[in-house]
C-alpha positions in Angstrom: 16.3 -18.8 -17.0 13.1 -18.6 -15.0 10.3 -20.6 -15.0 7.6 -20.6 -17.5 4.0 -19.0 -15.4 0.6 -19.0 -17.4 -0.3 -15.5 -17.5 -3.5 -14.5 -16.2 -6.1 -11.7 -17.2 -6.2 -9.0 -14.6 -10.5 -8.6 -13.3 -11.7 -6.0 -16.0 -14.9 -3.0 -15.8 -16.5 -2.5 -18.9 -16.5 1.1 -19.3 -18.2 3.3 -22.3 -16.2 6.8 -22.8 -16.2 9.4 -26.1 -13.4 10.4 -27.8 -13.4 13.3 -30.6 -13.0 11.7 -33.7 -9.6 13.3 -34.5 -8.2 11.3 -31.2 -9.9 7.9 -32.8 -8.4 8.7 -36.0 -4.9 9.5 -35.1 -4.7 6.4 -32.6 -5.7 4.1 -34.8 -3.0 5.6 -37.1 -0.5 4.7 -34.4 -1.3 1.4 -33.5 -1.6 0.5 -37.4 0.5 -2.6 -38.2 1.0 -2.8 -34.6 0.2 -6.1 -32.6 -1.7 -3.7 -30.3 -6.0 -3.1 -29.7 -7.2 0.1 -29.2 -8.2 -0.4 -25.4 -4.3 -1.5 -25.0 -3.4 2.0 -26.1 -5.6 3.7 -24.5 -4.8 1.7 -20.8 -1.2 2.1 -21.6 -1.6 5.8 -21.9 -3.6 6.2 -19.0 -1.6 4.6 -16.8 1.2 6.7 -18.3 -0.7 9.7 -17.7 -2.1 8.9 -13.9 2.2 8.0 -13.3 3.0 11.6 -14.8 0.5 12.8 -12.3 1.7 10.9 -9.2 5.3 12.2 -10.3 3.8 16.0 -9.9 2.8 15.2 -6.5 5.1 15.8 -3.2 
């Protein structure tokens, strides 16, 4: 079993970026019942995205 470690907040940049209101809509109706925040979907598919992209590259 390992050891229990306080979790810490990674530093974070306040960013303001606008989505159509179709992609709001159809996010929040994925994350809906969810334990999940908008900006933790969004981050998560990001960073899924920029992975994808570092895939493509040789």
């Amino acid at each position: 079993m390992s050891k229990f470690r306080i979790p810490t907040t990674p530093p974070t940049t306040n960013k303001t970026i606008r989505f159509p209101n179709d992609v709001v809509e159809a996010v929040e109706k994925a994350i809906r019942g969810k334990d999940c925040t908008f900006s933790a979907f969004v981050i998560a598919a990001v960073r899924a995205a920029l992975d994808d992209l570092n895939e493509e590259q040789p």
